[in-house]
C-alpha positions in Angstrom: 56.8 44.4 41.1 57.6 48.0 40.1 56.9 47.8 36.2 59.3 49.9 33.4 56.7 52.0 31.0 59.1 52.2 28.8 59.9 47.5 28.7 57.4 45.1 26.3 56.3 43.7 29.3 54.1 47.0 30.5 52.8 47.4 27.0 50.9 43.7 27.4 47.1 44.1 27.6 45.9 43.2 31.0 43.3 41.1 29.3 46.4 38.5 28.0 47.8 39.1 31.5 44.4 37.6 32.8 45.0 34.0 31.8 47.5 31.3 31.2 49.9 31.8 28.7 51.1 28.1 27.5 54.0 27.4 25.9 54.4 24.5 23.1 56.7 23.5 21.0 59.6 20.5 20.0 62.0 19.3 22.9 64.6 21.2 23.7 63.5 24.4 22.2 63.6 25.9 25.4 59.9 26.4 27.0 61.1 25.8 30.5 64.0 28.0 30.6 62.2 30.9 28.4 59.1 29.9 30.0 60.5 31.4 33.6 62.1 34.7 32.8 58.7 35.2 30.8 56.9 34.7 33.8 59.6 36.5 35.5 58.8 39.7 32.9 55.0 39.6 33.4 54.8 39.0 37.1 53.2 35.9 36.9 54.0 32.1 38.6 55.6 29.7 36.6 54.9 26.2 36.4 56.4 23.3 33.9 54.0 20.8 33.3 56.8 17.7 32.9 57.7 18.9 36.6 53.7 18.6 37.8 53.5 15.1 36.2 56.8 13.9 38.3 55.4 15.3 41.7 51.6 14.3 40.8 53.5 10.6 39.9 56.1 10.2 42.5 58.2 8.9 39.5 60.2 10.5 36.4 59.0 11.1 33.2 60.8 8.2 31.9 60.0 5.8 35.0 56.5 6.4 33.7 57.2 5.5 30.3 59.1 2.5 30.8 56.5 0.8 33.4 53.6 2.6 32.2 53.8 3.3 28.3 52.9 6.8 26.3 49.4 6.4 26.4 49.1 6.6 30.0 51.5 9.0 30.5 49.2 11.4 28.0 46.3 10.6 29.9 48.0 12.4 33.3 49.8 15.0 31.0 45.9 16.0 30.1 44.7 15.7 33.8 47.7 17.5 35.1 47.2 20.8 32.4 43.5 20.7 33.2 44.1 21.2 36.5 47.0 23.8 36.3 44.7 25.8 34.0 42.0 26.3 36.3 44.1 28.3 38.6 44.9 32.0 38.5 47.2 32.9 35.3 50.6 31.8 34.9 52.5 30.8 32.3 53.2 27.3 31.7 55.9 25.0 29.6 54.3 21.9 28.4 56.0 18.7 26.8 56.8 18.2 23.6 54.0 16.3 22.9 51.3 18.1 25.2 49.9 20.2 22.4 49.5 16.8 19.8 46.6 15.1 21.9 43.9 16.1 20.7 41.9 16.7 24.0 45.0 18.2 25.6 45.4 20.8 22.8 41.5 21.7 22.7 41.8 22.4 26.2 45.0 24.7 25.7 43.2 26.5 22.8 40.5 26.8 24.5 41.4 27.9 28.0 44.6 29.9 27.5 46.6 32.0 24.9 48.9 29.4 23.5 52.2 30.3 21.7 54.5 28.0 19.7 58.1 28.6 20.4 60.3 27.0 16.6 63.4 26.2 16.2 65.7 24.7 13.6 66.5 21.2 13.8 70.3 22.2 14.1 69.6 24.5 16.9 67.6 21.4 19.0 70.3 18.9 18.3 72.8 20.7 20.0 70.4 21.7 22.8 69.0 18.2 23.3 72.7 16.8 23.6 73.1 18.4 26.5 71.0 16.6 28.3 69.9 12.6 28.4 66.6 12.1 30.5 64.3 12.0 27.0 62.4 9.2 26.7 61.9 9.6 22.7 65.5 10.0 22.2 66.7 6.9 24.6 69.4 4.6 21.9 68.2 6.8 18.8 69.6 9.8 16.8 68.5 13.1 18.1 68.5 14.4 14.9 66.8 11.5 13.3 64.0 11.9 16.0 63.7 15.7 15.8 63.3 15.6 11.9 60.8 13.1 12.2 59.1 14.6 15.1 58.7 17.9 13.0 57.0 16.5 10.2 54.4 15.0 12.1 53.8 17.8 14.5 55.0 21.0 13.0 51.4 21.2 11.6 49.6 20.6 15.1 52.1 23.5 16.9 50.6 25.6 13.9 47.2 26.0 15.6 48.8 27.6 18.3 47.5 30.9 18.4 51.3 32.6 18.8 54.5 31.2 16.8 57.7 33.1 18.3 61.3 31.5 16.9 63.5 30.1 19.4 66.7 30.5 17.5 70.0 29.8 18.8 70.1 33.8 20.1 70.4 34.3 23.8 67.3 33.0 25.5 66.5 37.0 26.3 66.2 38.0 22.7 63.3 35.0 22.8 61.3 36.6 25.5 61.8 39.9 24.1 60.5 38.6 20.8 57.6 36.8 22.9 56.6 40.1 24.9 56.6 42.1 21.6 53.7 39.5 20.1 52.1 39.6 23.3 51.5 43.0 23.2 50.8 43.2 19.4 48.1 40.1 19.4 44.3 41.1 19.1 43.0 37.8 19.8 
């Protein structure tokens, strides 16, 4: 891929380019969908973690939560990131509450460059409504859930070692945001 001198994208170190970049943050702030076109941008695979867990299962996210419960569910989410970070570099979008286990998140920390993409509550609601297939939403208030959500894990994305805002601007401004703290971080 031919690469513009003059785009964020060529002025990334190619020492960040050398591992996983993983992206965390609340439901719905849009880690998949930013997650590919920054892939896209830096040439690298993408892979979405939720996506993994389904083909590793054979089942959804939310057949696994039903017959299964959270806990076990956490326990492949774990497996399943371990195993996607061993690989050559890509960047990865990882459910909402990848980055709060413990073990899950010192793995990220330790083995990739991990960025927290925020959002407003506001913002989340109206891009959670648009779909249905969240388990921690299922016959409760989105914005109830969000809220609550934030408070307990808002602290945890902190760690990350990137926080980028995921406002309700076009998902381009997002990446472009993204490659600009990329290029800027000294880890």
């Amino acid at each position: 891929m031919a690469r513009n001198p003059k785009s964020p994208a060529s002025a990334i170190p190619a020492a960040i380019r050398a591992r996983p970049i993983v992206l965390v943050g609340l439901m719905g702030v849009g880690k998949s969908t930013i997650g590919r076109r920054l892939a896209q941008r830096l040439g690298l695979p993408f892979a979405d973690a939720d996506t993994e867990i389904e083909r590793a299962a054979g089942m959804t996210i939310s057949d696994i939560f039903a017959r299964f419960g959270e806990a076990h569910f956490r326990d492949g989410e774990r497996r399943v990131i371990a195993r996607l970070l061993t690989g050559r570099p890509l960047v990865l979008a990882t459910g909402g509450g990848a980055f709060i286990n413990d073990e899950t998140r010192a793995l990220i920390l330790k083995d990739s460059l991990s960025l927290w993409l925020d959002a407003d509550i506001p913002t989340l609601v109206e891009r959670v409504g648009r779909r249905s297939h969240r388990p921690l939403l299922k016959d409760r208030d989105p914005g109830e859930v969000l809220r609550e959500l934030a408070a307990v894990r808002n602290p945890i994305y902190a760690e990350a070692h990137l926080r980028v805002s995921s406002a309700s601007d076009p998902h381009e401004k997002t990446v472009r945001a993204i490659l600009e703290a990329l290029a800027q971080w000294k880890g």
